[in-house]
C-alpha positions as CSV (number, residue, x, y, z in Angstrom):
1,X,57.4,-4.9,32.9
2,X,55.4,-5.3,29.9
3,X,57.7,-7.5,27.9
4,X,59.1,-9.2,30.8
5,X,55.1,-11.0,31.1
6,X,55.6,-11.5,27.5
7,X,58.5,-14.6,28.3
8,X,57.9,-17.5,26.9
9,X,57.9,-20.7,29.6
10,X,59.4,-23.6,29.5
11,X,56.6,-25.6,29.0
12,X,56.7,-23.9,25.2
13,X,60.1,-25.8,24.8
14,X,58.8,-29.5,26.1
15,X,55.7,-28.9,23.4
16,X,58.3,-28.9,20.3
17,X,59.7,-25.9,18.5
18,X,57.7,-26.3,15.3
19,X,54.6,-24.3,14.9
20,X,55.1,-23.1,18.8
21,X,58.0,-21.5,17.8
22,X,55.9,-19.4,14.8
23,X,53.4,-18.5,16.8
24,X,55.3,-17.5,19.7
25,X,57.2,-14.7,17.2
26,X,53.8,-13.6,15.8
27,X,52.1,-13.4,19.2
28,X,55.1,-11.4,20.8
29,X,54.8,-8.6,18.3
30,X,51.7,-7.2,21.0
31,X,54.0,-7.1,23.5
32,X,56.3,-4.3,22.6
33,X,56.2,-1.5,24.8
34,X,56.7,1.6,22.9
35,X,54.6,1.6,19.1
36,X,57.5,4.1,18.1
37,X,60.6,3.7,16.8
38,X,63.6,3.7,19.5
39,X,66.8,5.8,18.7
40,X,69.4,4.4,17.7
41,X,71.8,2.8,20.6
42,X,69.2,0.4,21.5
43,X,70.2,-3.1,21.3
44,X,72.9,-5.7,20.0
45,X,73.0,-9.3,18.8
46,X,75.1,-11.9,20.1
47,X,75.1,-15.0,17.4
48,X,76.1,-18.4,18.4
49,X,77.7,-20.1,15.5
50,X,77.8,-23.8,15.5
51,X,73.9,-25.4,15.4
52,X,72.6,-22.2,15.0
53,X,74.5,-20.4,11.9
54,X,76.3,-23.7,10.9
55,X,75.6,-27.8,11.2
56,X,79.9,-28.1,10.9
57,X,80.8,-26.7,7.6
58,X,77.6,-26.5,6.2
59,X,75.6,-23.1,6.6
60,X,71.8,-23.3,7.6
61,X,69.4,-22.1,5.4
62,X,67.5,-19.8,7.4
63,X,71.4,-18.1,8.3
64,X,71.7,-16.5,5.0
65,X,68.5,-15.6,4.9
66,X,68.4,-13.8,8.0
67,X,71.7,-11.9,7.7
68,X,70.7,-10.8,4.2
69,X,68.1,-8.3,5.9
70,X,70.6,-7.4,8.5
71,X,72.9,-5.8,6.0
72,X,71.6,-2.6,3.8
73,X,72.5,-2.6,0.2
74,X,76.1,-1.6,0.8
75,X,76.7,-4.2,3.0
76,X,76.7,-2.5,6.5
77,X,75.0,-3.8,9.9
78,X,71.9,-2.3,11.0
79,X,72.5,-2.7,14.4
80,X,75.7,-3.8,16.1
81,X,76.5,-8.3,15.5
82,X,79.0,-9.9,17.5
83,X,79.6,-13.8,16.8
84,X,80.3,-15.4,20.0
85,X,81.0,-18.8,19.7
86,X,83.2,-21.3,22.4
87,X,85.1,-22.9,19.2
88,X,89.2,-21.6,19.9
89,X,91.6,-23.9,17.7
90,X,91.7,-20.6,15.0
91,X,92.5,-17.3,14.7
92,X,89.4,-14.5,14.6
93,X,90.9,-13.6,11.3
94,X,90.4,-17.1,10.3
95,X,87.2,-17.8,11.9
96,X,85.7,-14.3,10.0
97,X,86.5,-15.7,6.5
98,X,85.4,-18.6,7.0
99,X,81.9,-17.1,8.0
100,X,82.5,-14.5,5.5
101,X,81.8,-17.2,2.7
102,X,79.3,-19.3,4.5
103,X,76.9,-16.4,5.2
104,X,78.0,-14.5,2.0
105,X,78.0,-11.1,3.9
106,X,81.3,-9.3,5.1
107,X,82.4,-10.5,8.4
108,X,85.3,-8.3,10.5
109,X,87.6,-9.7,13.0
110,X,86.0,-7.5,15.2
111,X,82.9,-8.8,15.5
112,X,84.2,-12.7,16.0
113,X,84.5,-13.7,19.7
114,X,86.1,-16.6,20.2
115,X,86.5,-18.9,23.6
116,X,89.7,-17.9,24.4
117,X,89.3,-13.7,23.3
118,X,89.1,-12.7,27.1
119,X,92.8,-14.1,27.6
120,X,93.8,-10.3,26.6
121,X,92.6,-8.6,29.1
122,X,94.6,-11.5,31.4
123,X,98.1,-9.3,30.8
124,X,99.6,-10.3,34.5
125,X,100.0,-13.8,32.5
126,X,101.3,-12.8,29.3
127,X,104.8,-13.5,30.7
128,X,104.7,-16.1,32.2
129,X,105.9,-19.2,30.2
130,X,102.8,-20.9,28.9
131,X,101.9,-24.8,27.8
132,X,98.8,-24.8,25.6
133,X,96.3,-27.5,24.7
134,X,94.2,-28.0,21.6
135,X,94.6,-28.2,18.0
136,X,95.3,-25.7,14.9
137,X,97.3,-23.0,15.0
138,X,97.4,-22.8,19.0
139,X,101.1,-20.9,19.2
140,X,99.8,-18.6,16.9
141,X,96.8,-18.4,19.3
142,X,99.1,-18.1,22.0
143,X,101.3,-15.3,21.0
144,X,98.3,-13.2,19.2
145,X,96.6,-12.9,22.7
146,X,99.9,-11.6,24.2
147,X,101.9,-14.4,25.6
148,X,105.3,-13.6,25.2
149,X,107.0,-17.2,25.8
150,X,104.9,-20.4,24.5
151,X,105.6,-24.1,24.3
152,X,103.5,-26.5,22.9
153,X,102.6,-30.3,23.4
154,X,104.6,-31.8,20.9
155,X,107.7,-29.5,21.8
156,X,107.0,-31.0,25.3
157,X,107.0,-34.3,23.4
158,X,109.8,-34.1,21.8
159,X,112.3,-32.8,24.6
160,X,111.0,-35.5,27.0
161,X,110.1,-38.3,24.7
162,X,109.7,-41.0,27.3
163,X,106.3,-39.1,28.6
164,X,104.0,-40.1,26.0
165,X,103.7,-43.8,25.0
166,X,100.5,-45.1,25.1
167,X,100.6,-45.3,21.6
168,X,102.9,-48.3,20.8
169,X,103.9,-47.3,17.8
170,X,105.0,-43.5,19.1
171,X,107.3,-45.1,21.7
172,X,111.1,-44.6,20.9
173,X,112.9,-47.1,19.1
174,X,116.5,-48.7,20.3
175,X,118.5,-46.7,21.9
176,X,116.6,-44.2,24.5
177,X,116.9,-40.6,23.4
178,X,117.9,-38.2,26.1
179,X,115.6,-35.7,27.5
180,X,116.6,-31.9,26.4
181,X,115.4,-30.4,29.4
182,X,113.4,-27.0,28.9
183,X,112.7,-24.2,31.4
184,X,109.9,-24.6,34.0
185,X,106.1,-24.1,32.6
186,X,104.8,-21.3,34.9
187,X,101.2,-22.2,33.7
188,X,98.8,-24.3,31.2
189,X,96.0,-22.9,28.5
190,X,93.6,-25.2,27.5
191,X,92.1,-24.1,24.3
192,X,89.8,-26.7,22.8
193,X,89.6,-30.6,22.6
194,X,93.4,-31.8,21.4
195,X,93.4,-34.8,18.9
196,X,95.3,-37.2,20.8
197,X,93.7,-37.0,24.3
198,X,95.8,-39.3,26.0
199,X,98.5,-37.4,24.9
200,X,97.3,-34.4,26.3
201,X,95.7,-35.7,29.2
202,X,99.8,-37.6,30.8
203,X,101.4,-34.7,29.7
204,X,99.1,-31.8,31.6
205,X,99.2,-34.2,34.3
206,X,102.8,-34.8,34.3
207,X,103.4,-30.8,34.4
208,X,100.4,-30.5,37.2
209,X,102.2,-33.0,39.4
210,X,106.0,-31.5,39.1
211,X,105.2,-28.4,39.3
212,X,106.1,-27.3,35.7
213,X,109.1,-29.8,35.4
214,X,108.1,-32.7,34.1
215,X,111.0,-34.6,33.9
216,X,111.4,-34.7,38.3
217,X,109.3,-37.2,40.4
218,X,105.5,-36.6,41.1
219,X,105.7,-37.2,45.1
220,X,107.7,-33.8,44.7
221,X,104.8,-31.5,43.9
222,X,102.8,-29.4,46.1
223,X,99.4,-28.4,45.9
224,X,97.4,-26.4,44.8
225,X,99.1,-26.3,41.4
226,X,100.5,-24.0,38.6
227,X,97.8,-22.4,37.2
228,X,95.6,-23.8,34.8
229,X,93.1,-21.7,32.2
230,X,90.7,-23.4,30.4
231,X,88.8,-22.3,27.4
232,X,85.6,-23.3,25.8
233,X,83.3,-25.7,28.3
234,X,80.6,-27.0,26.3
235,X,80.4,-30.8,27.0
236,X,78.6,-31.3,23.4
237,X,78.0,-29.4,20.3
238,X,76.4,-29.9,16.9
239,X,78.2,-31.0,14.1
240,X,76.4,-32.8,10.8
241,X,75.8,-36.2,12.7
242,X,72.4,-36.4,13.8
243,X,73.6,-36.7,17.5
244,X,75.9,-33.8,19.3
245,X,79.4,-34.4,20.1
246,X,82.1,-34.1,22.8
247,X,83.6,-30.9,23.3
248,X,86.4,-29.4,24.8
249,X,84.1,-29.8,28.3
250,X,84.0,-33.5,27.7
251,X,88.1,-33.3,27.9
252,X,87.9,-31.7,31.1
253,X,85.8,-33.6,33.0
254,X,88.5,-36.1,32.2
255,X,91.2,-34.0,33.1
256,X,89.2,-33.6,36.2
257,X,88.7,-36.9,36.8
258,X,92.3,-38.5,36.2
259,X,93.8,-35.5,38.3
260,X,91.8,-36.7,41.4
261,X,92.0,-40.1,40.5
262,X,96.0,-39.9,41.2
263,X,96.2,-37.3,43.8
264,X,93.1,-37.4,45.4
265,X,92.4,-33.4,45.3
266,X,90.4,-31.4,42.9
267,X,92.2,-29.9,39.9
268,X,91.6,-26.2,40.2
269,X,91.5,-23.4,37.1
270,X,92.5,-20.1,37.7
271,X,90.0,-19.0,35.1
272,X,87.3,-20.8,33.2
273,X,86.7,-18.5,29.9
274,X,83.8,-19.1,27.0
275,X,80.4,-19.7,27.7
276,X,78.6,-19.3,29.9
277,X,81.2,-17.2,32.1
278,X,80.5,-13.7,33.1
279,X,83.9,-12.9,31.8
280,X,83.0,-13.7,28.0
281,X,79.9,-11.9,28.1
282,X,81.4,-9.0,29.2
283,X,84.0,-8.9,26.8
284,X,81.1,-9.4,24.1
285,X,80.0,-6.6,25.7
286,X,82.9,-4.6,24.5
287,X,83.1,-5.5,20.8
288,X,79.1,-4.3,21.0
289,X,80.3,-1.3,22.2
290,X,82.8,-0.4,20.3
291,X,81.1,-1.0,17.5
292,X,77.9,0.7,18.2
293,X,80.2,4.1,18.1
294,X,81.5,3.0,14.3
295,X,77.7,2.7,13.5
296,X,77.5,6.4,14.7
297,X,75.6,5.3,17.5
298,X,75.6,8.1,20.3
299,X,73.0,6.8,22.9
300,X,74.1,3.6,24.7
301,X,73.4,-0.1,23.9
302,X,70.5,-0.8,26.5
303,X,69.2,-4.3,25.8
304,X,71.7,-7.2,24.3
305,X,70.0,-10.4,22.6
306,X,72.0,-13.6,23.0
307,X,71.4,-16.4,20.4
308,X,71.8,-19.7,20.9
309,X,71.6,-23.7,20.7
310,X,72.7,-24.5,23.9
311,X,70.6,-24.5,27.1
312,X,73.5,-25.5,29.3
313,X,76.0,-22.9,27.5
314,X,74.5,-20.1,25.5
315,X,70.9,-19.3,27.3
316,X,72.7,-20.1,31.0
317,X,75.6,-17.9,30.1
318,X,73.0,-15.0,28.9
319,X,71.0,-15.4,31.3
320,X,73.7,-15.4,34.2
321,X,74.9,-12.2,32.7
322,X,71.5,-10.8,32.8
323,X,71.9,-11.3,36.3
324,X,75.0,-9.6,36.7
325,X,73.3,-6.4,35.2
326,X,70.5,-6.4,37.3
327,X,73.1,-7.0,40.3
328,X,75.1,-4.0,38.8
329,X,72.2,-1.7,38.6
330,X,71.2,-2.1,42.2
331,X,74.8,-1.7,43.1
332,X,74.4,1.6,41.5
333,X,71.6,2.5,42.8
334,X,72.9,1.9,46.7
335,X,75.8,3.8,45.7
336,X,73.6,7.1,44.7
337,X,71.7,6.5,47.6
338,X,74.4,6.4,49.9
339,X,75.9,9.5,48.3
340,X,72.3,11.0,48.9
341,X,71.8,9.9,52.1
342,X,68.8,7.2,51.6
343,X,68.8,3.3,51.9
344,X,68.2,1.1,49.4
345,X,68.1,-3.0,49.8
346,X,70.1,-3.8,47.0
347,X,69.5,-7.9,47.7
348,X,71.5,-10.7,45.5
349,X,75.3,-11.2,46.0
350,X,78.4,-8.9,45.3
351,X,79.5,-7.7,42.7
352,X,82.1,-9.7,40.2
353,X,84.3,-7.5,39.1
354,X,84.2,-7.9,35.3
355,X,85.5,-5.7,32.0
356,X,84.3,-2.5,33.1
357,X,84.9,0.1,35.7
358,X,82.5,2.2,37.6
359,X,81.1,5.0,35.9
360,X,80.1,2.9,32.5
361,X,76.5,2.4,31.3
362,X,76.2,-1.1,31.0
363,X,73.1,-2.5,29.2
364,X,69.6,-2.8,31.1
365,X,69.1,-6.9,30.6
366,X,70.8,-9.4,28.2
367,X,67.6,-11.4,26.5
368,X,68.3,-15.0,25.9
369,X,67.1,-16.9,22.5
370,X,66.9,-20.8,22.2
371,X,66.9,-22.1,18.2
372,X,66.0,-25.3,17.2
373,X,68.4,-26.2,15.2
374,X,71.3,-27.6,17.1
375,X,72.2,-29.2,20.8
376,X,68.3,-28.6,21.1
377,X,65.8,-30.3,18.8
378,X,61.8,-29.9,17.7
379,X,62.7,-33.5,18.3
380,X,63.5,-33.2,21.9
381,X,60.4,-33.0,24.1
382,X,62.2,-31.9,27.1
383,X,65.8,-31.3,28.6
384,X,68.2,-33.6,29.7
385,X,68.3,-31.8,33.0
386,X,64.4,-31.7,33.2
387,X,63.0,-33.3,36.9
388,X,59.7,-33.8,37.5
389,X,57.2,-34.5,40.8
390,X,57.2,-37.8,39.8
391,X,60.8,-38.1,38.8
392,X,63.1,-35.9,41.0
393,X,66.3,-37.5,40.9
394,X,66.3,-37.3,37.3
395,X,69.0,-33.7,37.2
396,X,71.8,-34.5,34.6
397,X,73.6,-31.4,34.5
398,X,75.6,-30.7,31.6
399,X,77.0,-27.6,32.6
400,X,80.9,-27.2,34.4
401,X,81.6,-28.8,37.7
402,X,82.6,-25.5,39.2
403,X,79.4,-23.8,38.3
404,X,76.4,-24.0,40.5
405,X,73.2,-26.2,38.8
406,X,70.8,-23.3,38.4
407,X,67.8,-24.4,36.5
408,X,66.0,-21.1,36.7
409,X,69.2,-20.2,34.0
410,X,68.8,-22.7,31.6
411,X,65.0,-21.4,30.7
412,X,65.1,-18.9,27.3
413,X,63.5,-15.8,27.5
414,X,62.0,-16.7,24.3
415,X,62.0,-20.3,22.2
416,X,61.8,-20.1,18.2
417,X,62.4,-22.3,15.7
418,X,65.5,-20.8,14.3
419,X,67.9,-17.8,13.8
420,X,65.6,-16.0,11.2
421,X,62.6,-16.2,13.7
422,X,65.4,-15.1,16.0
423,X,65.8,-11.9,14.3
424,X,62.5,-11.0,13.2
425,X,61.7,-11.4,16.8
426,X,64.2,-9.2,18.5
427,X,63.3,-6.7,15.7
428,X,59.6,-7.1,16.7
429,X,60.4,-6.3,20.2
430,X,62.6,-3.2,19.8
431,X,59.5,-1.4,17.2
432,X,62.4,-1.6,14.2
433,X,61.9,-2.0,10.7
434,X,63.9,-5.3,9.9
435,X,63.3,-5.2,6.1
């Protein structure tokens, strides 16, 4: 295909995302494939929000800009925006408000996706009784996404209150209070990075090992154990500091860790939800829809355009789902053929099953966008995970221990310098007026 030779490589990246980056937008307007305009039903955005919308609280310039021409005059989206982000201590209410202000246009519910939003569609959980980790609101979290009986880390706390006492000054006083003993926790939700990690970090542990009654002896527990979901596994993210910072993955590598340390098997997740999980794409893929048919659309959304800061978590995760369309399609296409009789080498793995059931269109390809103006830098010649002839051994992956190192997913489709070169590009490539 046309714009498929039209890719950017990575050797774009390792020369800086300054003036590459603008050139690389003005060059790619040559490589759309149709001079017309396509119908409406199209394409979609997918924004990342933190180091490509936002440095922490504080909006990036080029943000507003952009998402003033993506609005008409009454305030309505051109083309269908969903805000995917792996952030999770918050409501979506919350989280649109907030964005609301920052990018001074109206932001719905609807179009914020955040790392735990799949949890839904996970209804055989939602009665089970639940112990979640993070910060904010997370009971509120909890019971918004369905879960009918919660309990949280300091009501663990407090009804065992001889669990947590690395902190001296948390450690009871005189006389030792008795332990109010609560049901069994059927399972544990990990939301985001808590505040006190070695809270969090003995107290999943101490449910882990008893089986969801932590007040009974470790050597007790079987294996494998209770479920566990996690949420959000980006080892760093960009705040304001001039370096990135731990994120919710950090915490679970040392979840990880301290679980083998003690019992010598690997902790195992009965999901891992956010970016870059098919899962979370897919749902995405959902809120585009749905709101594709507000817009009036009636054809379907063919191409989506995922935009991001992350190599390791947004481009992987749009690229990996790019791959599960193209997987999709030739799954397709064997079925027709074997309804028609013919053969077709469909090649690649099985199918996951995702959001969708047979008979829906699904997009064509999911486009992957790399900005400059988060995790990865104009400043940062080349990736952490970057090996060379010269230097093989040199693969720092920053991605999930249960995901496979891919490199061929970490590389953009296209590299700019940020999210308004972002836009005008996608708009380039789809032959649509963007102002």
């Amino acid at each position: 295909m046309q714009v498929a030779r039209c890719l950017s490589t990575w050797k774009l990246m390792q020369a800086g995302c300054g003036k590459a980056g603008h050139q690389l937008v003005a060059s790619l307007s040559t490589c759309r494939t149709s001079s017309h305009l396509p119908p409406h039903g199209s394409f979609g955005l997918l924004f990342d929000i933190d180091g490509v919308l936002v440095r922490g609280g504080t909006p990036i310039p080029a943000a507003k800009k952009c998402f003033r021409t993506l609005v008409d005059k009454q305030g309505r989206y051109k083309v269908p925006v969903v805000f995917v982000t792996n952030a999770g201590n918050c409501l979506r209410q919350t989280k649109a408000e907030l964005l609301s202000r920052q990018l001074e246009v109206e932001v719905s519910p609807d179009q914020v996706m955040l790392s735990h939003s799949p949890l839904r569609m996970f209804t055989q959980l939602h009665h089970m009784r639940v112990l979640v980790s993070g910060q904010g609101p997370v009971e509120e979290v909890a019971l918004n996404l369905g879960f009918q009986n919660v309990v949280t880390m300091d009501a663990l706390r407090e009804a065992y209150p001889l669990l947590d006492v690395v902190d001296h000054n948390r450690r009871p006083k005189g006389q030792i209070p008795a332990s109010r003993g609560l049901q069994p926790i059927d399972a544990v939700i990990l939301f985001g990075e808590p505040i006190r990690w070695e809270t969090n970090l003995q107290l999943v542990v101490d449910v882990l090992l008893t089986h969801g009654n932590p007040d009974s002896n470790w050597n007790s527990t079987p294996y494998p154990h209770i479920p566990v979901l996690a949420c959000n596994m980006d080892l760093l993210w960009m705040a304001e500091a001039k370096n990135p910072r731990f994120g919710h993955g950090m915490f679970l590598v040392c979840l990880e860790s301290v679980y083998k340390k003690v019992t010598g098997h690997d902790l195992k997740y009965e999901a891992l939800i956010g970016k870059p999980s098919v899962v979370t794409y897919n749902y995405a893929e959902l809120l585009v829809r749905r709101q594709a048919e507000r817009l009036g659309w009636t054809t379907p959304v063919k191409r989506l355009y995922a935009i991001g800061d992350n190599p390791m978590a947004d481009i992987y995760g749009a690229n990996l789902y790019n791959r599960y369309l193209q997987t999709a399609q030739r799954s397709q296409a064997q079925r027709q053929a074997s309804r028609s009789g013919s053969s077709v080498d469909g090649g690649g793995p099985a199918m996951t099953p995702g959001v969708f059931g047979p008979g829906v269109d699904l997009p064509e390809a999911c486009r992957s966008i790399l900005v400059c103006t988060g995790v990865y830098s104009q400043d940062q010649r080349e990736p952490p995970w970057h090996a060379t002839p010269t230097a093989p051994e040199r693969r720092i992956f920053h991605g999930h221990r249960d995901f496979r190192f891919d490199p061929s997913l970490t590389q953009p489709s296209f590299v700019v310098q940020d999210v308004q070169d972002a836009v005008e590009l996608v708009f380039q490539q789809e032959g649509w007026p963007l102002h």
